[in-house]
N, C-alpha and C positions, 0 to 999 in steps of 0.2 A: 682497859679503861679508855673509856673515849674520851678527845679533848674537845676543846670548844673549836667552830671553824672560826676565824675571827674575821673573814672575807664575810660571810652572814652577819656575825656582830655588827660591824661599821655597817653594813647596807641597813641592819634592822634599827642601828641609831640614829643614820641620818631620815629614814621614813620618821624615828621619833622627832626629830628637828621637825620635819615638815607637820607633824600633827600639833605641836605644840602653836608653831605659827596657825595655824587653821585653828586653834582653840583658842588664840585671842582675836583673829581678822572676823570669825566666824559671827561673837556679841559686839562686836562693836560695828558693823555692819547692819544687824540687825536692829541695836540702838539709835544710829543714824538714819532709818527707815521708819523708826514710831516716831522719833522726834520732829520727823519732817513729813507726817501726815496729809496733808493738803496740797503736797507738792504733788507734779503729777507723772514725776518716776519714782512714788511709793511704793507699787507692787513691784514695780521690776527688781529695786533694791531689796525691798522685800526677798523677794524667790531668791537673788542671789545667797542672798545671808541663811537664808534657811540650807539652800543649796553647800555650802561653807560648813555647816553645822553638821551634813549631813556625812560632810566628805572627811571633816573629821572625828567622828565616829568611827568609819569605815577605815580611815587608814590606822586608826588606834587599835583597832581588831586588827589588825595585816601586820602592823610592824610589832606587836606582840607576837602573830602568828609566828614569825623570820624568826624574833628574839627566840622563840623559844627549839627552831628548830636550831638554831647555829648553838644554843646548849645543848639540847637533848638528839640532836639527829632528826633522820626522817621518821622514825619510829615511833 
């Protein structure tokens, strides 16, 4: 029976820490950018925020990825 690595667990938690922060910087970012329409670093904050959204998406899939090999192995 194989156990858990728990070196992968803590590594696939704290990628969870970091998506969780990227899942609230990400709307409010992007909130701060329609709000302030007329200004004229809209788009740059714009693309950031989208960019933020983007990243965590991407690391939600990665640190599931880790999660599930530090359960299940490389298999």
């Amino acid at each position: 029976m194989k156990r858990t690595d728990r070196e992968l667990l803590l590594k696939s938690l704290k990628y969870f820490a970091f998506t969780v922060a990227l899942m609230f910087m990400a709307p409010t970012v992007i909130y701060q950018a329609f709000k302030n329409q007329t200004h004229p670093w809209y788009w740059p904050v714009l693309i950031v925020g989208i960019l933020l959204a983007i990243s965590a998406i991407i690391m939600g899939f990665y640190s599931l990825r880790v999660l599930m090999k530090s359960f299940f192995g490389e298999n």
